[in-house]
C-alpha positions in Angstrom: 15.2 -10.1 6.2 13.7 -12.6 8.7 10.8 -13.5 10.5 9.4 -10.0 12.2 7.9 -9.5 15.3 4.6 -7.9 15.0 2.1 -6.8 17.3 -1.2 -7.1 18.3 -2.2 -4.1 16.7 -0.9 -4.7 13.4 -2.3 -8.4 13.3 -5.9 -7.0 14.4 -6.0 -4.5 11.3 -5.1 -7.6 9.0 -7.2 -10.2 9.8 -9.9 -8.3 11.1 -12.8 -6.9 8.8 -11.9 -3.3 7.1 -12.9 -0.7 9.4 -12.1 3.2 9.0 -12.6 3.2 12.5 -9.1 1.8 12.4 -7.9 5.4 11.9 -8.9 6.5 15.1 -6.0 5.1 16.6 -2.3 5.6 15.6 0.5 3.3 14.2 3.7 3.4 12.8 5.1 0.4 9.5 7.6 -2.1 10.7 10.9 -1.1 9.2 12.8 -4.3 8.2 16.1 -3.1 7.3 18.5 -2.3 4.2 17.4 -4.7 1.3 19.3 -4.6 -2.1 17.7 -4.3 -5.6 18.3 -4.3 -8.6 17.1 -1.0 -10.6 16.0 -2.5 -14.6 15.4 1.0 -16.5 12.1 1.3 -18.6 10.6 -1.8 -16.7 7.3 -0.6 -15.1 4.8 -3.0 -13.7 1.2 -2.1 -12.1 -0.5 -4.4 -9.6 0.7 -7.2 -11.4 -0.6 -10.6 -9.9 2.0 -12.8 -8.8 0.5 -15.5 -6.3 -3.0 -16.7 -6.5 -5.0 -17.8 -3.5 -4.7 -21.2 -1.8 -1.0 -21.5 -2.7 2.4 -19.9 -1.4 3.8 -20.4 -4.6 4.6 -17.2 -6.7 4.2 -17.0 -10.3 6.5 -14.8 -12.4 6.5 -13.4 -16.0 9.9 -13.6 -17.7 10.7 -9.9 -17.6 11.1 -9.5 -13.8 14.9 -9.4 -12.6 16.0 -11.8 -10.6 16.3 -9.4 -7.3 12.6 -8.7 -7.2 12.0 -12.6 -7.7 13.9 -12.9 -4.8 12.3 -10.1 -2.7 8.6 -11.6 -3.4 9.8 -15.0 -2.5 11.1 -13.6 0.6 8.2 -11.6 1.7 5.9 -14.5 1.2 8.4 -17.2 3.3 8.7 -14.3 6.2 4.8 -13.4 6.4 4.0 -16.9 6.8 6.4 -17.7 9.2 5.4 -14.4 11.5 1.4 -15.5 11.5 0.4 -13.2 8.8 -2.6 -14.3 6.6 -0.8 -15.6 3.2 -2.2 -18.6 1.2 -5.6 -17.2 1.0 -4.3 -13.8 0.1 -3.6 -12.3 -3.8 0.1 -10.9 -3.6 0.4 -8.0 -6.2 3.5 -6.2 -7.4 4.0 -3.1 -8.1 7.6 -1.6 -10.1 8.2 1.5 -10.9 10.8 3.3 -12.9 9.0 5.8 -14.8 11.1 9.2 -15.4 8.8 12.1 -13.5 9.7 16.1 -14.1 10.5 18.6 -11.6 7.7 19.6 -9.3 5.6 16.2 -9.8 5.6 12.7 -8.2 6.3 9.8 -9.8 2.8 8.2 -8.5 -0.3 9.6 -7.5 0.5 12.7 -5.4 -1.4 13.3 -2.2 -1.9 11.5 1.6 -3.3 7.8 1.3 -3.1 4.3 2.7 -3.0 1.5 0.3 -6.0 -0.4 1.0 -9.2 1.7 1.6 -12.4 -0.8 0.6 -15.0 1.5 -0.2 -18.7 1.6 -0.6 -18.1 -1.0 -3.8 -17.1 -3.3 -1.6 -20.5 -4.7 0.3 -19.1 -6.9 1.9 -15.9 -5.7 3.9 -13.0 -8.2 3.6 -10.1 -8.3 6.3 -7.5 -5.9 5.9 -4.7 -6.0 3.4 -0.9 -5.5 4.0 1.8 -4.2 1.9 5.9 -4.1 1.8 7.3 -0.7 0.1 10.6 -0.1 -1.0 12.7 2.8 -2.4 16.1 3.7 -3.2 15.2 7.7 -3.4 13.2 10.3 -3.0 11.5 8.0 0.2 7.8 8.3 0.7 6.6 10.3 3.8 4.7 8.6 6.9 2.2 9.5 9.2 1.7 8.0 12.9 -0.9 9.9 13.8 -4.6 9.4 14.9 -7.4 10.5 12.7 -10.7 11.9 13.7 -13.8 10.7 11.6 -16.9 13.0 12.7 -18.5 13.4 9.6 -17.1 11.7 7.3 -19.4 9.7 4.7 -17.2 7.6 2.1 -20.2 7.9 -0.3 -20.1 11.7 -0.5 -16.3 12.7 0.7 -12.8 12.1 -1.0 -11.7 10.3 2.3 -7.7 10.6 1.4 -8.2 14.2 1.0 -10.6 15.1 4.0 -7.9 13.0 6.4 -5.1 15.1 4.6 -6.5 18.3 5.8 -5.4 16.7 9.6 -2.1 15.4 9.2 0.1 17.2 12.2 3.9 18.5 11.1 5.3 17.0 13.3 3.5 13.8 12.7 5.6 12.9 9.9 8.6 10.9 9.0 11.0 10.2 6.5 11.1 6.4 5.1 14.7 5.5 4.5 16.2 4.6 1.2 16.8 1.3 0.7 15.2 -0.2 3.2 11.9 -2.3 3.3 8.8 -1.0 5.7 5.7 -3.5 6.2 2.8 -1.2 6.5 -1.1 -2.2 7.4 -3.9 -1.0 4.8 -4.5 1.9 7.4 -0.8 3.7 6.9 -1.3 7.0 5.9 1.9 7.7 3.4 2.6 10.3 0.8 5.1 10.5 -2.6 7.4 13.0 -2.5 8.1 15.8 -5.0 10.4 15.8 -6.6 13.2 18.8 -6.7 14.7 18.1 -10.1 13.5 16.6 -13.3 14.4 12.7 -12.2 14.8 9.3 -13.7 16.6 6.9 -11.6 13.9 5.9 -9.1 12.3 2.8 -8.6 9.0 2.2 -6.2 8.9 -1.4 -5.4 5.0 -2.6 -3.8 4.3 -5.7 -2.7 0.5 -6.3 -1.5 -1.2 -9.2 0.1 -5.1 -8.8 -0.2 -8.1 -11.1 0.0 -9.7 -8.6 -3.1 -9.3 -9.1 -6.6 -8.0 -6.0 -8.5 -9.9 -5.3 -11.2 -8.7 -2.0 -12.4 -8.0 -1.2 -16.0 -4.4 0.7 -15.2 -3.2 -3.0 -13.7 -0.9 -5.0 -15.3 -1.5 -8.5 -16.8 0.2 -11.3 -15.9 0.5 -13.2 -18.6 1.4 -17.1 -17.2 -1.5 -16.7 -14.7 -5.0 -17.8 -15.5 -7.1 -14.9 -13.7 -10.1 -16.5 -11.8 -11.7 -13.0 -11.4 -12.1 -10.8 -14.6 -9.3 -8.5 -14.8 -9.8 -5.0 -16.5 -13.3 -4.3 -15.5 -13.6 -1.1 -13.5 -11.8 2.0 -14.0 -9.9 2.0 -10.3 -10.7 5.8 -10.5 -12.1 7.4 -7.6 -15.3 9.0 -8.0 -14.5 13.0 -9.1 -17.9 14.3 -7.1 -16.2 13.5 -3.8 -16.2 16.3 -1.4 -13.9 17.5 0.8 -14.9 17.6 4.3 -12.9 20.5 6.2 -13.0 21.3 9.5 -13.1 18.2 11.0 -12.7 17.6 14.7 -9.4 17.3 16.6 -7.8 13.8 16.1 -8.1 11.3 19.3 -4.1 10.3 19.8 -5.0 7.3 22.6 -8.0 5.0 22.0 -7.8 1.2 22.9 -7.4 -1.4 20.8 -9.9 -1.2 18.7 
């Protein structure tokens, strides 16, 4: 992996304020190729901080492989060097090996982006940027527009009301293996899985000016937090509605 070329889009949706306006206009992730790593069965990690603000130095607890050392300390060099917002960003990890039965997902199930600052979030920071990685099962992608009339993040489940739009033929197929760079507007989906399965690992790597603060996040033990950790559930709200019938998607809006 090397420095990327990215355009104008991609650099508007992370350096600009969050906006689901955003979604109004489609996109496709950067694929950056065939990446090795190394599977370690039975090691799970959850938004674990590894880089603190107003450094490009990562910080590592001793249980992470060397590969994945390697693959943060890469992503870090190559954002900087292609202009993306890094030293005053939070990079969190995400590794995931945890065995998953036939008919499930191995993470949350269901159409997202990673990335969505909601009504808890007064003030709206620019958007965040992740790398994901897989070596099976790959996640599903969306490069579609999405229409908003109606929504209301304080009364719908806005990952589920968006769902009900995604278009067939809309979707792709990440490749195994390789690495994608995706903004905080992607819309992406888990696979399920056909078999009962325990060899897969989901490797996240997100740059965001927001602390995480959620209790199902992993601790970082040779980091001292300047945010308090473990504080709010991370849960989305369960009286969310959601909206159906909303109108047709707008495929070709300028720049926004």
């Amino acid at each position: 992996m090397t420095m990327f070329f990215l355009g104008e889009q991609f650099r508007n949706e992370v350096t600009t304020n969050f906006s689901l306006r955003r979604l109004e206009r489609s996109r496709k992730p950067v694929e950056l190729g065939c990446y090795p790593l190394e599977v370690v069965e039975g090691l799970s990690v959850n938004n674990l901080l590894v880089k603190l603000k107003q450094t490009l130095e990562p910080v590592f607890p001793a249980n992470l492989p060397q590969s994945i050392r390697d693959l943060v300390t890469q992503c870090i060099t190559d954002a900087q060097e292609s202009g993306l917002p890094v030293r005053n960003r939070f990079v969190y990890l995400t590794y995931d090996t945890r065995p998953f039965k036939k008919g499930h997902t191995q993470r949350n199930p269901g159409w997202h982006f990673d990335g969505l600052q909601g009504n808890e979030v007064m003030l709206k920071k620019p958007g965040c940027y992740s790398f994901l990685w897989t070596n099976k099962l790959p996640f599903l992608i969306s490069d579609q527009s999405f229409s908003l009339q109606g929504l209301d993040v304080g009364q719908h489940h806005i990952f589920d009301s968006l769902a009900t739009q995604v278009f067939d033929d809309s979707v792709h197929e990440s490749l195994p293996g390789h690495l994608y760079l995706m903004s905080c507007y992607q819309m992406h989906r888990a696979q399920v899985a056909q078999e009962d399965t325990s060899d897969r690992l989901f490797v996240r790597l997100t740059f965001s000016e927001l602390a995480y603060t959620s209790t199902s996040m992993t601790l970082n033990p040779d980091i001292d937090y300047p945010f308090q950790p473990h504080s709010t559930s991370g849960e989305i709200p369960k009286n969310l509605a959601v909206l159906q019938g909303i109108g047709a998607p707008i495929r070709d809006l300028q720049v926004l």
